[in-house]
C-alpha positions in Angstrom: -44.5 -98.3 97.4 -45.2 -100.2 94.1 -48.1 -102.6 94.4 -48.2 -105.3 92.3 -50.2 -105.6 89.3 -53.6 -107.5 89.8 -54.1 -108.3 86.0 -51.9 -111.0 84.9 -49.6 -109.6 81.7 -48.0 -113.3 81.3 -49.5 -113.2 77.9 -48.9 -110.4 75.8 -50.8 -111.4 72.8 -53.6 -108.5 71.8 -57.4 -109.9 71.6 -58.5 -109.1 68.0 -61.3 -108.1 66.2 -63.4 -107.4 69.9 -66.7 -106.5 69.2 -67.1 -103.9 71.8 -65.1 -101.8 69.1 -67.0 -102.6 65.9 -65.0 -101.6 62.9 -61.6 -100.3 62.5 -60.7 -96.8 63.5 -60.3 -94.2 61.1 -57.0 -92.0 61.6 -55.3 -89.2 60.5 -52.0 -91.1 59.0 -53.0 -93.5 56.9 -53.9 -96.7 56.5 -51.6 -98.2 58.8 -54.2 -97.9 61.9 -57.2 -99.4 59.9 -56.5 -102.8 60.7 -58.3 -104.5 62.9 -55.6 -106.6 63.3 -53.7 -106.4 67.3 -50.1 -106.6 68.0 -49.0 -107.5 71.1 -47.1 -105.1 73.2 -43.4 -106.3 72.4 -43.7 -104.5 69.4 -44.0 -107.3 67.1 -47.2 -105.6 65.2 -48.2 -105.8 61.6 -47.8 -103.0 60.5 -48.4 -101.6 56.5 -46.1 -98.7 57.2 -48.4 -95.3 57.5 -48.2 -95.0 53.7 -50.6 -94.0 51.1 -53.5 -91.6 51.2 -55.0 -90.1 54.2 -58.6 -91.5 55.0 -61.2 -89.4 56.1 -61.3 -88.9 59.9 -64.2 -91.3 61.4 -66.4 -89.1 63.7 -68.3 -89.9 66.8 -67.6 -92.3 69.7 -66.0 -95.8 69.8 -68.2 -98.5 71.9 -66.2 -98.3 75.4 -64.0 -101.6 76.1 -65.7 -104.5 78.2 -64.0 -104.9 81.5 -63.3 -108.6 82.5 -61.6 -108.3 85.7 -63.4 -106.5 88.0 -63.3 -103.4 89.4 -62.4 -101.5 92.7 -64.7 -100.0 94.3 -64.4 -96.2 94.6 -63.0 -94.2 97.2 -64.7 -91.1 99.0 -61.4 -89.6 100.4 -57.6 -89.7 99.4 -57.0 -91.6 103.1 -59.0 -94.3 102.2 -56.3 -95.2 99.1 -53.1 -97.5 99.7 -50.6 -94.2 99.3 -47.4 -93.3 100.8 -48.5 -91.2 103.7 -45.3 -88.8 102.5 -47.9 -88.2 99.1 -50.7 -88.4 101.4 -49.3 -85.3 103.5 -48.8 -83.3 100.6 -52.0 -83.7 99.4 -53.1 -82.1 102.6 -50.7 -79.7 102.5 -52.3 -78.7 99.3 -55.7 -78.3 100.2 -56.7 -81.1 98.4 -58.8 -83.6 100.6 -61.8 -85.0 98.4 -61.2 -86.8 95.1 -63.3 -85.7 92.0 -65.5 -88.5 90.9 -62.8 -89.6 88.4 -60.0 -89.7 90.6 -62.2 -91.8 93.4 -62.9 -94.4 90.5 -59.7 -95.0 88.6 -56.9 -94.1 91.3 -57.8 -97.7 93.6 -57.8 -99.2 90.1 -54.2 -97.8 88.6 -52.8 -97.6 91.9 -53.3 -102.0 92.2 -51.5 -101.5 88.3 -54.7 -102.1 86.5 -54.7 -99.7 82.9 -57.2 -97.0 82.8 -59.0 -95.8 80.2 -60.5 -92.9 81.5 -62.7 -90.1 79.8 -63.8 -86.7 81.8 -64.8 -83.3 80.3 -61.7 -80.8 81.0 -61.2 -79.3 84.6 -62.9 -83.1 86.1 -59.9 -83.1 87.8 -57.9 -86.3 85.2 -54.3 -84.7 85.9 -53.9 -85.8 89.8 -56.2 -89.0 88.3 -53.4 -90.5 86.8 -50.6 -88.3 88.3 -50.7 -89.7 91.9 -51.3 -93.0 90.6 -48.0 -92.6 88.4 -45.8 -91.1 91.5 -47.1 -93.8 94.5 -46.1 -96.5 91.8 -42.7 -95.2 91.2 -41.8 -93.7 94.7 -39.2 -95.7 96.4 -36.8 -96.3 92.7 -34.3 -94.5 91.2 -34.0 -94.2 87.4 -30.2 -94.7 85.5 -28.9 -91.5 83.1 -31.1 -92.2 80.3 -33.6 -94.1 81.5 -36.6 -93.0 82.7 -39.2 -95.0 84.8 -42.6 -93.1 83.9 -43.7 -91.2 81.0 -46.2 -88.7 80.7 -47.0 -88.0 76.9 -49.4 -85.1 75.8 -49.6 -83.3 72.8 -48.8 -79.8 73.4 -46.2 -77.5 75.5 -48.5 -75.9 77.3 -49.9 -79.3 78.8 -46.9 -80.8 79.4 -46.2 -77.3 81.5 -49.4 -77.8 83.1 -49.3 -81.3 84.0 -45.6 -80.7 85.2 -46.3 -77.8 87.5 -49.6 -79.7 89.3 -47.5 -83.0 89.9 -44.2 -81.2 91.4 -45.3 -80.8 94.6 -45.8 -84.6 95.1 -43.4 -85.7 93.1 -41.1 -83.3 96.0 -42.7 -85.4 98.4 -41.9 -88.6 97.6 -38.0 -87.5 96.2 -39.0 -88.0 92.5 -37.3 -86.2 90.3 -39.6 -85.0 86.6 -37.9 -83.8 83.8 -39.9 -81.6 81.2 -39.0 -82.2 77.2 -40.8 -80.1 74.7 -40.0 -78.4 72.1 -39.1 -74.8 71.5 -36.9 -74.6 74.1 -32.9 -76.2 74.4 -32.8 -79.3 73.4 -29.2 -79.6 75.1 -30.9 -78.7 78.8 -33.6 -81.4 78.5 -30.7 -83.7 77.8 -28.9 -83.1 80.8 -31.3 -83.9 82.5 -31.8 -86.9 80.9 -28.1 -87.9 81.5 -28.7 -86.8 85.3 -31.6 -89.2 85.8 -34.9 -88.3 85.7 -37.9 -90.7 87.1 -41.0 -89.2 85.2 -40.5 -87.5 81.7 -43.3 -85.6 80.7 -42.8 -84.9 77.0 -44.3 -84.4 74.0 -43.7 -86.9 70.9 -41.6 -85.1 68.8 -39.1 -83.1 71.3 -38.5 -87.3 73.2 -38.3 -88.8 69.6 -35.8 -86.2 69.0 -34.0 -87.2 72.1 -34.1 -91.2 71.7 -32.7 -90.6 68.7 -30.1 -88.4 70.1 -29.0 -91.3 72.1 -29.8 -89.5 75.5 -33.1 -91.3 76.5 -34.2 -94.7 76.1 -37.5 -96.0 76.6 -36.7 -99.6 77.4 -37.0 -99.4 81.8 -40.8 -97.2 81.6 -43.3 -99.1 83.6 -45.8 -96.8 83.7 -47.2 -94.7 80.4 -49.7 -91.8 80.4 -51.4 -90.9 77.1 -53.2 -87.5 78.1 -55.6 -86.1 75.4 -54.6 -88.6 73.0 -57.6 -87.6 70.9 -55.6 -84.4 70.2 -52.4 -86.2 69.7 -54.6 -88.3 67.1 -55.9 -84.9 65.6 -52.4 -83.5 65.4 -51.1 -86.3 63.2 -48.7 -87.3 65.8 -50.5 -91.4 66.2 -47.3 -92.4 63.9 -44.7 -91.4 66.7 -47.1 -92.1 69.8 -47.7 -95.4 68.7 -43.3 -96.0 68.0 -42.9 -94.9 71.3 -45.4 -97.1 73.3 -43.6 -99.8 71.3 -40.6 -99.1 72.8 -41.8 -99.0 76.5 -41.7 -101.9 78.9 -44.2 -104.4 77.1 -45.8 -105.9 81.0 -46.1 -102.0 81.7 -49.2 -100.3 83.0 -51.0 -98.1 80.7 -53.2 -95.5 81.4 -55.5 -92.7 78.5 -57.0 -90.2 79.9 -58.8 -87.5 77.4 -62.0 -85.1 77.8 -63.2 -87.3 74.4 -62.8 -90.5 73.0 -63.7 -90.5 69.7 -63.3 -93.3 67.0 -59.5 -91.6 66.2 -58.2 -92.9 69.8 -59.7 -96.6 69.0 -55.9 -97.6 68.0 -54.7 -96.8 71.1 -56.9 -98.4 73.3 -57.0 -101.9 71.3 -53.3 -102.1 70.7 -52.3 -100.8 74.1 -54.4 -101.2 76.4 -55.1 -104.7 78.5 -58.7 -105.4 80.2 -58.8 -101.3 81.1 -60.7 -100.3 83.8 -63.4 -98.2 82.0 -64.1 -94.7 84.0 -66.3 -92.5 82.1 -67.6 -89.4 83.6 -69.4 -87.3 80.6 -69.9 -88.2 77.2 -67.5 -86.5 74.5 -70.4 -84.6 73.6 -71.9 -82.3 76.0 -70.9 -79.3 78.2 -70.1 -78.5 81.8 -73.1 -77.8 83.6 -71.8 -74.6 85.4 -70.8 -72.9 81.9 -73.2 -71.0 79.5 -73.0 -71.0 76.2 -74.0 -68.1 73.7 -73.5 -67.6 70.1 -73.9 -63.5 69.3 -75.3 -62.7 65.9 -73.1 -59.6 64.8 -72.8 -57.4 61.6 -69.2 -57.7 60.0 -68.6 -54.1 59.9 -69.3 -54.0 63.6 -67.4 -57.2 64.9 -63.7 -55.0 65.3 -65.2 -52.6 67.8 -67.8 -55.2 69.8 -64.6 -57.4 70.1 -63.0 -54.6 71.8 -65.6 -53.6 73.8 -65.8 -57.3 75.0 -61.7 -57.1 76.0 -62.0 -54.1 77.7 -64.3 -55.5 80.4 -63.1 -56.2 84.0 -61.8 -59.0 84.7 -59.7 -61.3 82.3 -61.2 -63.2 79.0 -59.5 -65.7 76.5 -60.1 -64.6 72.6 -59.5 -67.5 70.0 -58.8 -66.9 66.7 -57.8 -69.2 63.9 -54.6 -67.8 62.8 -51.7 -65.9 63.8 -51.8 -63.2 62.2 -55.2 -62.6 63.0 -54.1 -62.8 67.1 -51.0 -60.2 66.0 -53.2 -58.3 64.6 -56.0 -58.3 67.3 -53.7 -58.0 70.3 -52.2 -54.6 68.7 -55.6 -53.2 67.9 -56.6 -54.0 71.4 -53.0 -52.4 73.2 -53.6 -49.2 70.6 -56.9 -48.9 72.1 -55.9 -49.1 75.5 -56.3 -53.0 76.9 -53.8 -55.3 78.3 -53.8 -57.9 75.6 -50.9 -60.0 75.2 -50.9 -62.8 72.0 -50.3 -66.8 72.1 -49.5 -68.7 69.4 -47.1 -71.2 67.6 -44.9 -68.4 66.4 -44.0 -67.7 70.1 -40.9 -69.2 71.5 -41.4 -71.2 74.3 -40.2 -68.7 76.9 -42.5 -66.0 75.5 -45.4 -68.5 75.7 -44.4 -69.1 79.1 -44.1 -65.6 80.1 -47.1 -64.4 78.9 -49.3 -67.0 80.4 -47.3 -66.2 83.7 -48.5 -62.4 83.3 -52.1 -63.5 82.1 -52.7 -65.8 84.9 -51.0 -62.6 87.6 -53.6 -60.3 86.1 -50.9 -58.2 84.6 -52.5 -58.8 81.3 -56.1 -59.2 81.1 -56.9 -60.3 77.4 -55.0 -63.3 76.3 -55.4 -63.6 72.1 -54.7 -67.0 71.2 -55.3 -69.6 68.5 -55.8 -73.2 69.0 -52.1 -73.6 70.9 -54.5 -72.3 74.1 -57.3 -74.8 73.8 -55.9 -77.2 75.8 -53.3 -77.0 79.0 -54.0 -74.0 80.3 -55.5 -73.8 83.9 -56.4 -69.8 84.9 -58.2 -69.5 88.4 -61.1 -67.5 88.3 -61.5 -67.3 84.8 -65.1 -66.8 84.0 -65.2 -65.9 80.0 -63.8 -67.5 76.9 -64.8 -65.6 73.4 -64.6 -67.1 70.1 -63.7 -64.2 67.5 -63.5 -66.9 64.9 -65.7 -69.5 65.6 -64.0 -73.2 65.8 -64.6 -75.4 62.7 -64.6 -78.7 64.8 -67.0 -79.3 67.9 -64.2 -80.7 70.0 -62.1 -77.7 69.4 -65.1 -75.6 70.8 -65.5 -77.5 73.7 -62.0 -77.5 74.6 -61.5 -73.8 74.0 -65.0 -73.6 76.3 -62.9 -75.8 79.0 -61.1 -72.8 79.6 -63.8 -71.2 81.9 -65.9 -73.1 84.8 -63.2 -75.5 85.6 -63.0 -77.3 88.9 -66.5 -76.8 89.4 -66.6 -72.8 88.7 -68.9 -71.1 86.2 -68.5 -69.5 83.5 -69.2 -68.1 79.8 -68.6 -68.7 76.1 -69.4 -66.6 74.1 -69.1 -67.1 70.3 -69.2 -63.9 67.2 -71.2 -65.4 64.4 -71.4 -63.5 61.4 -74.4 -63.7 58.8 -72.2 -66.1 56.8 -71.0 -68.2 59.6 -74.4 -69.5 61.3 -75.1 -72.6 59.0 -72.1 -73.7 60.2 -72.4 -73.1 63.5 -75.4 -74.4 63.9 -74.2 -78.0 62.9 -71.2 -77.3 65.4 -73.4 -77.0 68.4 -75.4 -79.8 67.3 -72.4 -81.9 67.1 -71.1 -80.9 70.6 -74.7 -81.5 71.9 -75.1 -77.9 73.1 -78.4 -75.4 72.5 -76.7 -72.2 73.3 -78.6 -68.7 73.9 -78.5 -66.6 71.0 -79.1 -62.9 70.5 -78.2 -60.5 68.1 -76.3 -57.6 69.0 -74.4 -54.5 68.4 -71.2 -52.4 70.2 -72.8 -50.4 72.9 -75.6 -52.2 73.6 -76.8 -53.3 77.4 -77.7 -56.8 76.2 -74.1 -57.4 75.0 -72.9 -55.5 78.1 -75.0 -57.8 79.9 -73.7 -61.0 78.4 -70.0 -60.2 78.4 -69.8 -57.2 80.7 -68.2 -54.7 77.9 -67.4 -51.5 78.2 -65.8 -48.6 75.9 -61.6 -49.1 76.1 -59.9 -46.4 77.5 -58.4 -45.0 74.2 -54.9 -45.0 76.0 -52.2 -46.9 74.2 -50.8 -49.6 76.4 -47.2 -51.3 76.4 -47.2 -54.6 78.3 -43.7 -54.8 79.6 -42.3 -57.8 82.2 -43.2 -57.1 85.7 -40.9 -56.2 88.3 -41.7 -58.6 90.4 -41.6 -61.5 87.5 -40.4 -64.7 88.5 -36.9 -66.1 86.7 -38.1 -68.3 83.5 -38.8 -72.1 84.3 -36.2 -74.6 82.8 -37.8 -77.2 81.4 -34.9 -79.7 82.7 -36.5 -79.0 86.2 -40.2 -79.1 87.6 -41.0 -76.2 89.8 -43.9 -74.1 90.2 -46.6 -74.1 93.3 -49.4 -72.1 93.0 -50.0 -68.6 94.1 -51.9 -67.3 97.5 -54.8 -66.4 95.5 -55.3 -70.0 94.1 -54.9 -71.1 97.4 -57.5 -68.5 99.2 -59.6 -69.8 96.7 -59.4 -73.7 97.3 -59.4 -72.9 101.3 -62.9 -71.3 100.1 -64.1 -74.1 97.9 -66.8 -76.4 98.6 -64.7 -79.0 96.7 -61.0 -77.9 97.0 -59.9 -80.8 95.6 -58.2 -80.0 92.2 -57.1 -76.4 91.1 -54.0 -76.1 88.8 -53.9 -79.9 88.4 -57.5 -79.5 86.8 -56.3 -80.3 82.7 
């Protein structure tokens, strides 16, 4: 089924200088993206090149776009949207039956071709939002060696993984074939792929620009483009490549962004890019889940090492962030010396150790993951009720992304921050910024109201090795999209209120 598209793209000329956006967006790269100046989608822009010095990023939110075209109305349940009923059936077969608020909104929307902006804190449920949309559009085609039909772009391995895995079983059921492309892992496997025709590509920007310029993909036959998190691509300093690959995509072609926040960084995007969006925002980029609690712990520097330990050795997993990685190295070996299953995450990791040890965090086989940043985003864990910042975040986006870790999909759940004597100035601003007025204590190792807070307990003292479990599935290949999720995530969403959404939930 492919609908046609209910907004006219006849025209491609941009509308410039809208007043819905104010000023210019600030960026990461340069100058290039302070015009206010809009190309049209062909990829005739005016460009100044991305050189010179880098500007300061502009903070806070852009003034959402002004619809002109109307909107659909909502839906209340999937069977009430113009799907193939092959989609439809897996859906069911999934124990998904009621659409989160942002996928009742946008999908009539995106599913008649409109483009989406769409903005909803992490877990809200955005993945099927513009995943179904992007498979019910396409189902029905076949895509030449080369020449993919849709494109997902996000900005980190671990998201493309995740968005991969939630969209293979309906991609299955309408015979679509996805094809994964990050880096880290063989380039020459994501090219065969390629070569053997894939329909959906999700990628991130530099592994696909590496393959365009490989000569193995082309961009010229994608109808449909997903930006997911693109503030994060923004932050990244990946806007040059994002924005020279949506130049190179079908110019009448459906957009959709999708992001947990829009700040002023993404403004770019959605005035170059986007076309009379339908505007779906379900929380502001400031703000927190209602479900999660948020707790900064005043501790003594001398003390942090062992109350950090105490935390990890609680039952149950948890998700420590650090800033670097030899901080997580560090931690995770302290942590196995002392007797806790703690395995590390990081960009030093190859892709198939990332891979695995997410697979063993997520099984239970290790309890403590110790990540930086690389975790923040794209990583769905069912059941996962506690998220610690050993190093507190600098940015208040980073903290509520690391925070989206715990009560997703309409769960609760805890973050809990170490502040040190030197560190509360700044954290103080932080939470202000992210709009959150956390409960703070002041603790020590042993003490009940830490115990109470994180559920710590003394380590066992016994050395641990974390070694691959018997049982371990073979590694994914990125040239292929399997994955369905285990019987536990499914006792869970047969349980569920709401079942709609688990692993999809990015």
């Amino acid at each position: 089924m492919n609908p046609t598209r209910t907004n006219s793209r006849s025209s491609r000329t941009r509308r410039t200088g809208a007043p819905a956006f104010g000023s210019a967006a600030g960026s990461p790269r340069g100058s290039r993206f302070g015009s206010s100046s809009a190309p049209t989608r062909s990829g005739t822009s005016r460009r100044s090149g991305g050189q010179g010095r880098r500007p300061a990023v502009v903070q806070g939110e852009f003034a959402l776009p002004k619809t002109i075209t109307p909107a659909l109305p909502a839906v209340e349940a999937f069977a009430d949207l113009e799907m193939p009923k092959t989609l439809l059936a897996a859906l069911t077969a999934q124990g998904v039956s009621v659409p989160f608020p942002i996928q009742g909104a946008t999908l009539p929307n995106s599913l008649a071709g409109r483009d989406v902006l769409g903005r909803g804190r992490t877990g809200s449920g955005k993945t099927l939002a513009f995943g179904l949309a992007l498979l019910a559009r396409t189902a029905g085609q076949r895509a030449e060696p080369r020449s993919p039909l849709a494109l997902v772009l996000v900005p980190t391995r671990e998201l493309a993984q995740q968005v991969t895995d939630a969209l293979t079983p309906y991609a299955r059921a309408v015979k679509l074939r996805l094809a994964t492309v990050v880096g880290g892992m063989p380039i020459g496997r994501q090219a065969n792929a390629l070569r053997g025709g894939a329909e959906v590509v999700v990628a991130t920007p530099g592994r696909l620009k590496d393959l365009i310029d490989r000569g193995d993909c082309r961009l010229d036959q994608v109808a449909i483009t997903v930006l997911d998190e693109a503030d994060q691509m923004a932050d990244m300093g990946f806007m040059p490549q994002v924005t020279a690959l949506l130049d190179q995509v079908r110019p009448e072609g459906q957009r959709m962004l999708f992001s947990a926040t829009l700040d002023r960084n993404v403004d770019l995007l959605v005035r170059r890019y986007l076309t009379d969006p339908v505007v779906h925002s379900v929380d502001p980029s400031q703000g927190a889940v209602t479900t999660m609690e948020h707790h900064v712990l005043h501790v003594h520097g001398a003390d942090k090492q062992r109350l950090t330990t105490e935390i990890a050795a609680r039952e149950g997993r948890v998700i420590m962030f650090l800033d670097t990685k030899h901080a997580v190295d560090r931690l995770t070996e302290d942590l196995l010396n002392s007797g806790v299953r703690a395995a590390a995450l990081h960009g030093g990791k190859t892709q198939p150790q990332r891979t695995r040890t997410l697979a063993q965090f997520k099984t239970g086989h290790v309890t403590v993951l110790v990540a930086t940043n690389v975790a923040a985003r794209g990583i769905h864990v069912d059941n996962l009720d506690l998220v610690v910042n050993v190093d507190p975040p600098t940015d208040h986006k980073d903290y509520l992304h690391r925070g989206g870790r715990t009560a997703r999909a309409g769960e609760s759940g805890s973050v809990v921050t170490l502040v040190t004597p030197q560190q509360r100035r700044g954290m103080n601003r932080l939470m202000q910024d992210a709009g959150i007025v956390p409960q703070t204590n002041q603790v020590r190792s042993g003490e009940a109201e830490l115990i109470r807070i994180t559920g710590a307990q003394a380590p066992s003292g016994i050395p641990v090795t974390i070694t691959a479990p018997v049982s371990e599935r073979p590694k994914r290949s990125t040239s292929s999209s399997r994955g369905r999720r285990g019987p536990a995530s499914a006792a869970r969403r047969a349980g569920a209120r709401r079942p709609a959404f688990a692993a999809a939930a990015a």
